[in-house]
DOGU-776092 format. One record per residue (C-alpha): residue number from 1; residue in three letters; x, y, z. Coordinates in Angstrom, 3 decimals. Example, Ala and Ser with C-alpha at 12.3 -4.5 7.8 and 13.67 -1.06 7.14 Angstrom:
site k:1 r:ALA c1:12.300 c2:-4.500 c3:7.800
site k:2 r:SER c1:13.670 c2:-1.060 c3:7.140
This chain:
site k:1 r:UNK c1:-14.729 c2:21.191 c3:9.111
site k:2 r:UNK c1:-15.312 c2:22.267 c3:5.408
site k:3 r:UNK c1:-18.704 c2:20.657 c3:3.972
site k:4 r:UNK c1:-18.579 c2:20.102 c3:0.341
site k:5 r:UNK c1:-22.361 c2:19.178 c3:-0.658
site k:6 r:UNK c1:-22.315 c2:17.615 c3:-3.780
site k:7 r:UNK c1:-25.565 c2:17.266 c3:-7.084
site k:8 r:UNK c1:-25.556 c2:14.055 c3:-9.376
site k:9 r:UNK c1:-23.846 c2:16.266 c3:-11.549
site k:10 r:UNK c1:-21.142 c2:17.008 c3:-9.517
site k:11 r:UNK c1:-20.303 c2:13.659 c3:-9.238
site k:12 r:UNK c1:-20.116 c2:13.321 c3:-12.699
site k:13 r:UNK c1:-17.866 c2:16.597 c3:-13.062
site k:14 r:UNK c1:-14.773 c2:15.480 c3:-10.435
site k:15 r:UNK c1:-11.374 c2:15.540 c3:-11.606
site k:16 r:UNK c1:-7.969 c2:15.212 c3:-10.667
site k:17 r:UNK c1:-4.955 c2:17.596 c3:-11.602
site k:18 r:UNK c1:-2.407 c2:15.309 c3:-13.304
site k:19 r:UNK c1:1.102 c2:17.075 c3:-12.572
site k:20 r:UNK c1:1.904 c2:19.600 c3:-9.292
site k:21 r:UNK c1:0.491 c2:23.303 c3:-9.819
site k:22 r:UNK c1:3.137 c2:25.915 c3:-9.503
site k:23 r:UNK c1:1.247 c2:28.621 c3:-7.765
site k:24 r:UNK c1:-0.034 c2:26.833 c3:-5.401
site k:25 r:UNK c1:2.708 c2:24.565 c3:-4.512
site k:26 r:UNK c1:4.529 c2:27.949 c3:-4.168
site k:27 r:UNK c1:1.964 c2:29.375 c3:-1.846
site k:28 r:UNK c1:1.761 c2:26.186 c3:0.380
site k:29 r:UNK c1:5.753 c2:26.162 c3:0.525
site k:30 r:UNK c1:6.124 c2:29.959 c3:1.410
site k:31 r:UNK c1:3.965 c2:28.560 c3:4.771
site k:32 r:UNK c1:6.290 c2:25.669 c3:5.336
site k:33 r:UNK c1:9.364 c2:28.411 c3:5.055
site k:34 r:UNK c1:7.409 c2:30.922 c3:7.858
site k:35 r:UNK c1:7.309 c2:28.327 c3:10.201
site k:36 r:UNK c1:8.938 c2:24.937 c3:11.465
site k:37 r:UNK c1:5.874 c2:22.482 c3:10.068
site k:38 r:UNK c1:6.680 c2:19.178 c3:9.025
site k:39 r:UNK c1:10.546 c2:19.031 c3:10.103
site k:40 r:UNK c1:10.739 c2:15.280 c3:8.515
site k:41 r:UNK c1:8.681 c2:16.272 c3:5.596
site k:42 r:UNK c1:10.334 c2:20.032 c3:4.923
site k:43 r:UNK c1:13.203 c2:20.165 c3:7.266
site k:44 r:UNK c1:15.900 c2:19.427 c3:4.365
site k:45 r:UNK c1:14.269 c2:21.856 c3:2.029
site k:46 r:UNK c1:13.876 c2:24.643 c3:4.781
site k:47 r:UNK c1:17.641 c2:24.619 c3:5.701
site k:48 r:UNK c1:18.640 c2:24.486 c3:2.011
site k:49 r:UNK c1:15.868 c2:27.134 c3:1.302
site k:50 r:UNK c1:16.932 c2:29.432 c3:4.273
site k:51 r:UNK c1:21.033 c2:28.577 c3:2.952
site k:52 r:UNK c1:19.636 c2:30.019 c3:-0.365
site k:53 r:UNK c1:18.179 c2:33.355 c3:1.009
site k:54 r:UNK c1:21.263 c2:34.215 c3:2.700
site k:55 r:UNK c1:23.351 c2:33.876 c3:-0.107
site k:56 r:UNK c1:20.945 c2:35.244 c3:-2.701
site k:57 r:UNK c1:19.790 c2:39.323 c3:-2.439
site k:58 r:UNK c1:17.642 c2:38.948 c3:-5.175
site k:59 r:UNK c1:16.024 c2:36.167 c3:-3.783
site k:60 r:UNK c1:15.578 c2:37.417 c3:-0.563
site k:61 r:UNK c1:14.094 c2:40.455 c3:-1.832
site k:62 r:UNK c1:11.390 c2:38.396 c3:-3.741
site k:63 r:UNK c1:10.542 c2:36.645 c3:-0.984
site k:64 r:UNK c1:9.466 c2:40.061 c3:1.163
site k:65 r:UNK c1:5.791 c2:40.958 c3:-0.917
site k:66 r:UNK c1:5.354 c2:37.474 c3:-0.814
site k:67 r:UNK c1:5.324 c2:37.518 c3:3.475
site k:68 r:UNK c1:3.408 c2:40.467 c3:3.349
site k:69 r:UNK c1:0.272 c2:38.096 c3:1.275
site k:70 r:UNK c1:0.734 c2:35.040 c3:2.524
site k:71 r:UNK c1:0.137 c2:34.522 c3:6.445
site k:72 r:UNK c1:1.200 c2:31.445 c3:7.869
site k:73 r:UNK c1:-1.867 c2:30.444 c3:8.835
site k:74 r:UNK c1:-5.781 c2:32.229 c3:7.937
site k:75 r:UNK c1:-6.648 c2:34.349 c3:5.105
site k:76 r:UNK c1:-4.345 c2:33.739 c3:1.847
site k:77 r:UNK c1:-6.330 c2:35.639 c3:-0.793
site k:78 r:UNK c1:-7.184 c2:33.707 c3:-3.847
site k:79 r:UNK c1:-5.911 c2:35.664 c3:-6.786
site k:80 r:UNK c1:-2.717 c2:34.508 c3:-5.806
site k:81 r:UNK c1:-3.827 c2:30.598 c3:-7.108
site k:82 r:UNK c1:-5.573 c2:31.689 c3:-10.799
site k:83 r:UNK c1:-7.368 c2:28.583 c3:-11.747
site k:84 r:UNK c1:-5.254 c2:25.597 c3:-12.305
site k:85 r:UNK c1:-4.494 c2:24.621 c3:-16.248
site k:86 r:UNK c1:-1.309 c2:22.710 c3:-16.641
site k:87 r:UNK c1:-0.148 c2:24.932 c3:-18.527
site k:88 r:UNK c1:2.484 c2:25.582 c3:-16.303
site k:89 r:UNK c1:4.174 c2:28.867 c3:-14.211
site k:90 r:UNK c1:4.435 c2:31.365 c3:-17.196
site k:91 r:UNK c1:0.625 c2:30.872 c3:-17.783
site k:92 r:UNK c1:-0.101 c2:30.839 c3:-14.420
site k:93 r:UNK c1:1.736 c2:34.500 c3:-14.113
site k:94 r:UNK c1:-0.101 c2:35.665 c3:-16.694
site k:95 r:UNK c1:-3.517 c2:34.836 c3:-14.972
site k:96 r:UNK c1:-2.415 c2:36.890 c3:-12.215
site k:97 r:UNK c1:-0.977 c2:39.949 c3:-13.686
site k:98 r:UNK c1:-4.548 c2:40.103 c3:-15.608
site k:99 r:UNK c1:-6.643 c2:40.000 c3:-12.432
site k:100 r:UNK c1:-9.475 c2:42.818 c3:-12.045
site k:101 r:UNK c1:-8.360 c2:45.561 c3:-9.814
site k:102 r:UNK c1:-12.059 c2:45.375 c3:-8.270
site k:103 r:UNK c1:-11.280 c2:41.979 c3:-7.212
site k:104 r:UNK c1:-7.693 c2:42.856 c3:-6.183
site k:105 r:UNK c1:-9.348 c2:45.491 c3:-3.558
site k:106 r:UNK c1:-11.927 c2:43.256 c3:-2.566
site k:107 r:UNK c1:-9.449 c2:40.516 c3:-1.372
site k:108 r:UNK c1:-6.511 c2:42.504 c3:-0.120
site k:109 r:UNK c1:-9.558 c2:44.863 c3:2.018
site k:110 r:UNK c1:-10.241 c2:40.871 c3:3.701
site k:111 r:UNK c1:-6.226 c2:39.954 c3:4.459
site k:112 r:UNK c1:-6.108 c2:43.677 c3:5.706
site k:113 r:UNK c1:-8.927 c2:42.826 c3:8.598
site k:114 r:UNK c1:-6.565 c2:40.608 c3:9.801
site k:115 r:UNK c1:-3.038 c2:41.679 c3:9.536
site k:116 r:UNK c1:-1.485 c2:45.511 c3:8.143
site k:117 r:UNK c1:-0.454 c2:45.691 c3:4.868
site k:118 r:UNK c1:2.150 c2:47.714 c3:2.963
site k:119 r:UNK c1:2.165 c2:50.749 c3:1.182
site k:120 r:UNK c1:2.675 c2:49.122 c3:-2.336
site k:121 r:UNK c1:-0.502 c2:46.921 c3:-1.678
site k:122 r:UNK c1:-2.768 c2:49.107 c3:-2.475
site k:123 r:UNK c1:-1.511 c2:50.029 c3:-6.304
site k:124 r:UNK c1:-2.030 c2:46.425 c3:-7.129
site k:125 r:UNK c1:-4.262 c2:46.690 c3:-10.572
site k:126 r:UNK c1:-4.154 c2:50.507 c3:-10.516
site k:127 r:UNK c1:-3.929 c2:51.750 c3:-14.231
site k:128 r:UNK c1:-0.399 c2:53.653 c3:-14.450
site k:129 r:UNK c1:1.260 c2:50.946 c3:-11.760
site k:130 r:UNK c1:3.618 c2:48.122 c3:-12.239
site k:131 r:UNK c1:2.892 c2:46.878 c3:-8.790
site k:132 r:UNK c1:0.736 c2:43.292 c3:-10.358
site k:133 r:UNK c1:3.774 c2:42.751 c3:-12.735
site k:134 r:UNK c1:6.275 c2:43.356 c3:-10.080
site k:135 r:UNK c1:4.289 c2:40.668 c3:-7.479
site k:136 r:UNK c1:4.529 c2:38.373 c3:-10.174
site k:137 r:UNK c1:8.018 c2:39.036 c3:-11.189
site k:138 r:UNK c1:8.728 c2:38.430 c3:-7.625
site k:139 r:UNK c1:6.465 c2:35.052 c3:-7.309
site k:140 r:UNK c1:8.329 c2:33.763 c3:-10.490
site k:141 r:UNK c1:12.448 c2:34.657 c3:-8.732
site k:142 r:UNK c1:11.207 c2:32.696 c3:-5.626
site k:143 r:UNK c1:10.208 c2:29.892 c3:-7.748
site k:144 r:UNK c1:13.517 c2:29.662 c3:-9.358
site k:145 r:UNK c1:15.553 c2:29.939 c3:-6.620
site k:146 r:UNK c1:13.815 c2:27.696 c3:-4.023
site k:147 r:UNK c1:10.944 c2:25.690 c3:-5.858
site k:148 r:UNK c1:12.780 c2:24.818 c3:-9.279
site k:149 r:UNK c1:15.800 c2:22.546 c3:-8.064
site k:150 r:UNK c1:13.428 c2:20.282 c3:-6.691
site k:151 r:UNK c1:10.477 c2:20.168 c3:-9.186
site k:152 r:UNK c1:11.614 c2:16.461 c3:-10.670
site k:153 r:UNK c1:10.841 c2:15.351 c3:-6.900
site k:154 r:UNK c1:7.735 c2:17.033 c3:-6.533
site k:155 r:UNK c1:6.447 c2:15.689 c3:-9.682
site k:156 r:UNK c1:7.034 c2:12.234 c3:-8.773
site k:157 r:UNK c1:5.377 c2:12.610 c3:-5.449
site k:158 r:UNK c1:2.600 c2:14.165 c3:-6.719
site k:159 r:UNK c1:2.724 c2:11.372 c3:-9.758
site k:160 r:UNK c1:2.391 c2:8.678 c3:-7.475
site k:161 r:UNK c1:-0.780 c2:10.120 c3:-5.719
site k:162 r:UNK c1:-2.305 c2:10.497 c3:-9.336
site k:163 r:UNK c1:-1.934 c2:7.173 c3:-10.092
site k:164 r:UNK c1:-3.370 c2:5.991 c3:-6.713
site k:165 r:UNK c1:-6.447 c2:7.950 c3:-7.391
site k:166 r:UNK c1:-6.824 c2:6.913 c3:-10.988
site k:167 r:UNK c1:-6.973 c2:3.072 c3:-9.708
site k:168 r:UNK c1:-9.295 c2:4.344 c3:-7.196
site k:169 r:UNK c1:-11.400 c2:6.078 c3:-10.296
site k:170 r:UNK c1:-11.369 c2:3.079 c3:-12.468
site k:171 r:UNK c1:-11.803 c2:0.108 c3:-10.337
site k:172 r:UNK c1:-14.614 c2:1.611 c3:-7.784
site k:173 r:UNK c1:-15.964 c2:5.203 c3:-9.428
site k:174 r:UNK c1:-16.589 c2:8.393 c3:-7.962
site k:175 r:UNK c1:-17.348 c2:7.435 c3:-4.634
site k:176 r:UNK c1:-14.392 c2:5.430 c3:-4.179
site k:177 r:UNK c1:-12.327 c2:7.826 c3:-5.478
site k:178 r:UNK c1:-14.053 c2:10.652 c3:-3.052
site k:179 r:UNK c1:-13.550 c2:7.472 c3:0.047
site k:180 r:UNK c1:-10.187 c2:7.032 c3:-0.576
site k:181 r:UNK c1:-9.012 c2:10.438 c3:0.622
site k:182 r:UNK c1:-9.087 c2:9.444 c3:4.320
site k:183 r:UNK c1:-8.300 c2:10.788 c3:6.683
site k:184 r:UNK c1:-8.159 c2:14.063 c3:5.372
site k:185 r:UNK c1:-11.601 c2:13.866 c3:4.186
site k:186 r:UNK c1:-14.903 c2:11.231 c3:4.884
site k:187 r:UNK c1:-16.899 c2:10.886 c3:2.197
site k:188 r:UNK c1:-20.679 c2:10.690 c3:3.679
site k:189 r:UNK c1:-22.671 c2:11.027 c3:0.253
site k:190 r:UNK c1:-23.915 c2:13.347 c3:-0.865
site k:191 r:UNK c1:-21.296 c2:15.474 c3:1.493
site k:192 r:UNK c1:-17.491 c2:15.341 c3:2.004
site k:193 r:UNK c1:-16.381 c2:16.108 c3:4.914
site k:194 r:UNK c1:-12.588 c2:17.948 c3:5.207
site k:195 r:UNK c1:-10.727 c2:18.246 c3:7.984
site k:196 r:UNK c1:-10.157 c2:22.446 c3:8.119
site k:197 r:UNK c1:-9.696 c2:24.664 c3:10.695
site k:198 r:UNK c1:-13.066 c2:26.539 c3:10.038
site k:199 r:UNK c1:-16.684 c2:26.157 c3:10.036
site k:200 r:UNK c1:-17.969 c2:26.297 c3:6.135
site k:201 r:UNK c1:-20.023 c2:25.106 c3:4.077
site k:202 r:UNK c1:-19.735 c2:24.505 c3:-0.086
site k:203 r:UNK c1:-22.156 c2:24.076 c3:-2.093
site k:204 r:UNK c1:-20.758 c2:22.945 c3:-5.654
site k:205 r:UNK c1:-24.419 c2:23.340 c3:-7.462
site k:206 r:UNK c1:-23.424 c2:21.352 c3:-11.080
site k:207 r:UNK c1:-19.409 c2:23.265 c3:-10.710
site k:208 r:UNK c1:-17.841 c2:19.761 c3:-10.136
site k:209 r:UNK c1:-14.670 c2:19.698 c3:-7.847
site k:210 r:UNK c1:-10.989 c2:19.474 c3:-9.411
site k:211 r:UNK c1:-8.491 c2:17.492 c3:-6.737
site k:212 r:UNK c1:-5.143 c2:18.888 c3:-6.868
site k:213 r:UNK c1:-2.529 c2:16.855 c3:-4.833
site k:214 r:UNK c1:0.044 c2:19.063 c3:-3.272
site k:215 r:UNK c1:3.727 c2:17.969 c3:-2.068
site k:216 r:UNK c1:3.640 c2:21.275 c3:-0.217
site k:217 r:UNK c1:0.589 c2:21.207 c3:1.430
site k:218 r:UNK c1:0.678 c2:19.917 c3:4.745
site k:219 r:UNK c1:-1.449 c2:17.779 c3:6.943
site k:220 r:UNK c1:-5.281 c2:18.997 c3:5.817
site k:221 r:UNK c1:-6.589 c2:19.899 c3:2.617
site k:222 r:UNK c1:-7.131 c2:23.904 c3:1.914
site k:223 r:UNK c1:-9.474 c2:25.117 c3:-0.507
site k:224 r:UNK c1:-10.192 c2:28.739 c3:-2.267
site k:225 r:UNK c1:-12.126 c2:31.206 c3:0.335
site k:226 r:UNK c1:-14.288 c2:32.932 c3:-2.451
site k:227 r:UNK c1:-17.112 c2:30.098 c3:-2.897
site k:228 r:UNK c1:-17.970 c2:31.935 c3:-5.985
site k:229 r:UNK c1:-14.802 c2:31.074 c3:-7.656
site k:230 r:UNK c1:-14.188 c2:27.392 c3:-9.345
site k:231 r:UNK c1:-13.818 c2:24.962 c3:-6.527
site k:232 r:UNK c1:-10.622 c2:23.627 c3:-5.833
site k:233 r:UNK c1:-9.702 c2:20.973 c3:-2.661
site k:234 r:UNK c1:-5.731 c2:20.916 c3:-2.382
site k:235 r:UNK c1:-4.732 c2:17.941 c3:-0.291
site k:236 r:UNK c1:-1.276 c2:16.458 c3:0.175
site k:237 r:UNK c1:0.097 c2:13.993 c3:-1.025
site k:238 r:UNK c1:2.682 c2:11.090 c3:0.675
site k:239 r:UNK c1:6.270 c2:12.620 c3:-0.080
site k:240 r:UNK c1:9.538 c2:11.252 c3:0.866
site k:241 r:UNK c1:11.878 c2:14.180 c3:1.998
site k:242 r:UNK c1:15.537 c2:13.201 c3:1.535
site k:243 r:UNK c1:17.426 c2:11.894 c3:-1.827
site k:244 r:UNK c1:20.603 c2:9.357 c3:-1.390
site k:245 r:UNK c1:23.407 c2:8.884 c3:-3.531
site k:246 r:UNK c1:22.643 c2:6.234 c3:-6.485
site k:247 r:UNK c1:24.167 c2:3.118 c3:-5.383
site k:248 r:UNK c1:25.022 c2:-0.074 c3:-7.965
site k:249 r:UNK c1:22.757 c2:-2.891 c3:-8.207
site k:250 r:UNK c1:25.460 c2:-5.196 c3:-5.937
site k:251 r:UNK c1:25.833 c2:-2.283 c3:-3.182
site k:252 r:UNK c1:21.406 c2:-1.733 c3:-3.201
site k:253 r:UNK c1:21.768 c2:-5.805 c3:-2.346
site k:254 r:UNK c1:24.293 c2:-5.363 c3:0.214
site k:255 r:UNK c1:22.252 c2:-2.618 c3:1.757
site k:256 r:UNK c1:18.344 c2:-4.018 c3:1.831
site k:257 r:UNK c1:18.845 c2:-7.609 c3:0.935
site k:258 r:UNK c1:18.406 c2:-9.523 c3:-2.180
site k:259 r:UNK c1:14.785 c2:-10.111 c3:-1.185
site k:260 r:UNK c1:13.975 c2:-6.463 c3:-0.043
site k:261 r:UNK c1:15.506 c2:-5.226 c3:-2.879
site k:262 r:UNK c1:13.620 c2:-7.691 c3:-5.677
site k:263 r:UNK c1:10.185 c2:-6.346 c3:-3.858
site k:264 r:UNK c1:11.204 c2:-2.512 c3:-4.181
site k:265 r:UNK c1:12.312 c2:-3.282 c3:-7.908
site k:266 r:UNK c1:8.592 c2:-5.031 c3:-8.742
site k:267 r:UNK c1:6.545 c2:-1.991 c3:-6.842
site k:268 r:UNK c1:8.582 c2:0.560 c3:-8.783
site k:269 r:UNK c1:8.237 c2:-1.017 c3:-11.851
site k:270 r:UNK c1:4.196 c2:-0.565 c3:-11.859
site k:271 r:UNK c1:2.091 c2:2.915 c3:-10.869
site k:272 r:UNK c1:0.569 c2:0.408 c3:-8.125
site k:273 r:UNK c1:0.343 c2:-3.129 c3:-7.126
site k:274 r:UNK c1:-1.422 c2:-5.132 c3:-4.310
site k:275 r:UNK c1:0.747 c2:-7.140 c3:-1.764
site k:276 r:UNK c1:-0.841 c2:-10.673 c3:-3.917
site k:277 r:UNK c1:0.645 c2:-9.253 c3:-7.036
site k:278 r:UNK c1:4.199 c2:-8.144 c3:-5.315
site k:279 r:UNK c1:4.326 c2:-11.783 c3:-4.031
site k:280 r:UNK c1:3.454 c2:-13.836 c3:-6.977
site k:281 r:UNK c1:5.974 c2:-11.737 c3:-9.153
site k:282 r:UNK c1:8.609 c2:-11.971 c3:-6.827
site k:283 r:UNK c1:7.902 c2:-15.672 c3:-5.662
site k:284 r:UNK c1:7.786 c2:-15.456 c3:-2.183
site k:285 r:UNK c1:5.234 c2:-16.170 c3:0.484
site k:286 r:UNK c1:2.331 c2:-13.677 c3:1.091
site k:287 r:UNK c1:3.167 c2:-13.405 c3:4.737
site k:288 r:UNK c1:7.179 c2:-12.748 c3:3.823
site k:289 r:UNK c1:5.644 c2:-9.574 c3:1.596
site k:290 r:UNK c1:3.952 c2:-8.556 c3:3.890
site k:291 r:UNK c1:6.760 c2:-8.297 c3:6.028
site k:292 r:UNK c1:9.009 c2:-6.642 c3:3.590
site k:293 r:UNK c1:6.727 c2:-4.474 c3:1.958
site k:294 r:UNK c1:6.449 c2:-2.898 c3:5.647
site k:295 r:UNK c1:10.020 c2:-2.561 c3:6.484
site k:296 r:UNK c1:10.181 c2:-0.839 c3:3.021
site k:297 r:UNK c1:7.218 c2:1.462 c3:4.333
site k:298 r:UNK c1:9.193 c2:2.344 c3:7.588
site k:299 r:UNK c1:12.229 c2:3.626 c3:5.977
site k:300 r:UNK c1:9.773 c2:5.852 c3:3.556
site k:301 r:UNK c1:11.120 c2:3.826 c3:-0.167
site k:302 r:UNK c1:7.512 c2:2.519 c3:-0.557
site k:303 r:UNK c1:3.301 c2:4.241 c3:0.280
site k:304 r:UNK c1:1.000 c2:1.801 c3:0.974
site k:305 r:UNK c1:-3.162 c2:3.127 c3:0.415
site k:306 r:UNK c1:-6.196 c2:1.013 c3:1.052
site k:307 r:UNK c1:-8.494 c2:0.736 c3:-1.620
site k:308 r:UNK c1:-11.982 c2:-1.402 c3:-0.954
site k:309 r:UNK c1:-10.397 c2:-4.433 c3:0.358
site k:310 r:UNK c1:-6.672 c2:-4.118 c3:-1.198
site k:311 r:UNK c1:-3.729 c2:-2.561 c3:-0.040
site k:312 r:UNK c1:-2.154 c2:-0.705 c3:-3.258
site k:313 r:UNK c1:2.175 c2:-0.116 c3:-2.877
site k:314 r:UNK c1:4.001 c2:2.384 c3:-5.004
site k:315 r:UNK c1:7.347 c2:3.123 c3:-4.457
site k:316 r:UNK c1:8.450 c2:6.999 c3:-3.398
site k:317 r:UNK c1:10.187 c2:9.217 c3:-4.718
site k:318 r:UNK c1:12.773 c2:8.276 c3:-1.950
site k:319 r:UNK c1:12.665 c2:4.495 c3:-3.115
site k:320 r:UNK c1:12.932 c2:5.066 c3:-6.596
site k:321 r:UNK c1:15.955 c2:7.218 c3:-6.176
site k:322 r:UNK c1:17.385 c2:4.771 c3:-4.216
site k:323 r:UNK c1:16.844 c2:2.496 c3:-7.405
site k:324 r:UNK c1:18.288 c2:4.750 c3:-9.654
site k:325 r:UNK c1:15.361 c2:5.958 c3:-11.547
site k:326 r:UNK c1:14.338 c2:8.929 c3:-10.087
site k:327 r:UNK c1:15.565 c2:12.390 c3:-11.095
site k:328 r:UNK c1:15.860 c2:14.430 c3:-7.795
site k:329 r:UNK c1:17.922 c2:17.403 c3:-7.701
site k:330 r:UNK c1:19.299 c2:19.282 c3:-4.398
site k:331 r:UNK c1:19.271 c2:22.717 c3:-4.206
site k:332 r:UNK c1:22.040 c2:24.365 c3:-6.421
C-alpha cells in the first residue's frame, strides 16, 4: 500500500491533468505489450501492436532500449516520465534529453540492482555521446508507430474521467474528489491510501499532488519512486477497447432499440448526468433507466461512477463511436 499523507496545503494544491500524458501513457503501454494484462482492455491493441512490429524494422528496433528500461513489473526509473505539462510529446522529449547525467547514473545504478543492463546504458548523459538523444529518438518512433493511431481514443477515455472528477471537484471539494477514486485508492483524511504492490510512505509536505488518469495504466495507480521529485499518482481510467463501424441513425435503432438508443444519445450529449436527469429528458420511468442505462453498461457504450449519493453516466469512447461522434482510428 502507498500512503500519501497530506498538509492543509496540500489539499489546497491537488490537481488533475486535463488530456493523456505521452510519456507516461507510453511507459504504461510498453508493460501492457511485455505481457498478456488486460486481454479485454489491451488485447486488440496488443495484436495490432505486435502485427506492427513484425512488419516495421524501424519500429522494432525502437522498441529494444525501451525493454531494456522498462521491466514489466518493479523499478521503471523516473527520468523516463519528466514532469507532466501538456505541452505535449516534443516537449516532453526535450525534458528528457536535458536530464543531469548525475541523476541518469543514480537511477539506471537502482534498475541495474535488479535486472543487467546494456552496454549503451551507461553513456546516457556522458558529454561526447548521443546515447540520451538516441533513447529519445527511439521513445518518439514507438510512439508513432504504436501509440499515435489511437491517440483520438485515448483522449476521449481519459476525457471522460476528467470530467467525472471535475463534477466530483465542484459539487463536493477536495475530499470528494480524493473519495471518489475507489477502489484504487480510500481516502482516510489526512492519508490516501493506494492500492500498490509495495510498502511506502509519501509525505507531500505543501508539494500538492497532480492526478493524471491513464488509459494505459492498468488496474492500480503507480506513482514516481524518487519521493524527492514532484508527486505524481497515475491511475486508470474506464476505457472501452474495441471501435465498430458507424452505423445510420435507423440501423443504431434496429440494433439497441429506439429506447436504448434515445438514453445513449442523452448521456453522450452531456460530460455526465445522473440516472433522474437521463429519465426526465428522455421521458421514461426511473426504474426503465435504470434498466437501460445497465444493459448499456454491460456492453461497455456507457461508465457509471458514484458520487455522494448519485450515480453519474457518461458514455465511452466505445458508445460514442457507436453514435457516430467519436474519432477512433485503428492501427494503420
Amino acid at each position: 500500500m502507498l500512503r500519501i499523507h497530506f498538509t492543509p496545503h496540500d489539499l489546497q494544491n491537488i490537481r488533475v491533468a486535463r488530456q493523456p500524458d505521452p510519456l507516461w501513457e507510453l511507459i504504461c503501454s510498453v508493460c501492457r505489450l511485455e505481457t498478456g494484462q488486460g486481454p479485454l482492455d489491451f488485447g486488440q491493441w496488443r495484436r495490432a501492436a505486435h502485427a506492427r512490429l513484425s512488419r516495421d524494422a524501424v519500429a522494432g528496433r525502437a522498441l529494444r532500449p525501451l525493454r531494456a528500461l522498462i521491466p514489466a513489473a518493479g523499478y521503471i526509473p523516473d527520468f523516463l516520465t519528466p514532469p507532466v505539462t501538456g505541452a505535449g510529446l516534443p516537449a516532453a522529449l526535450d525534458q528528457l534529453r536535458s536530464t543531469p547525467r548525475p541523476r541518469l547514473v543514480r537511477e539506471l545504478t537502482r534498475l541495474a540492482d535488479s535486472r543487467p543492463l546494456p552496454n549503451w546504458t551507461t553513456s546516457l548523459g556522458r558529454p561526447g555521446s548521443d546515447a540520451l538523444t538516441s533513447l529519445a529518438g527511439a521513445l518518439g518512433c514507438y510512439f508513432r508507430a504504436l501509440l499515435e493511431p489511437y491517440w483520438a481514443h485515448i483522449r476521449t477515455a481519459v476525457g471522460n474521467d476528467v470530467d467525472l472528477r471535475s463534477r466530483a471537484l465542484l459539487d463536493g471539494g477536495t475530499g470528494a474528489l480524493l473519495d471518489g477514486l475507489r477502489p484504487l485508492a480510500r481516502w482516510n483524511a489526512p492519508v490516501l491510501e493506494v492500492d500498490y504492490p509495495t510498502e511506502r510512505d509519501l509525505y507531500l509536505e505543501g508539494r500538492g499532488l497532480l492526478l493524471v488518469p491513464s488509459y494505459f495504466c492498468w488496474r492500480r495507480p503507480t506513482a514516481l519512486a524518487d519521493p524527492g521529485l514532484d508527486p505524481v499518482l497515475v491511475y486508470p481510467v474506464e476505457k472501452a477497447p474495441l471501435a465498430i463501424a458507424r452505423g445510420t441513425d435507423d440501423g443504431l435503432e434496429r440494433l439497441l432499440g429506439r429506447t436504448r438508443t434515445a438514453v445513449l444519445t442523452e448521456v453522450a450529449g452531456r460530460t455526465a448526468r445522473t440516472t433522474s436527469e437521463v429519465a426526465e429528458a428522455v421521458g421514461i420511468a426511473l426504474p426503465s433507466v435504470s434498466y437501460q442505462l445497465g444493459v448499456l453498461r454491460d456492453g461497455g457504450l456507457v461508465a457509471s461512477h458514484r458520487d455522494g449519493k448519485y450515480v453519474l453516466h457518461t458514455a465511452t469512447p466505445l458508445g460514442r463511436r457507436l453514435l457516430g461522434a467519436g474519432s477512433f482510428s485503428g492501427a494503420r
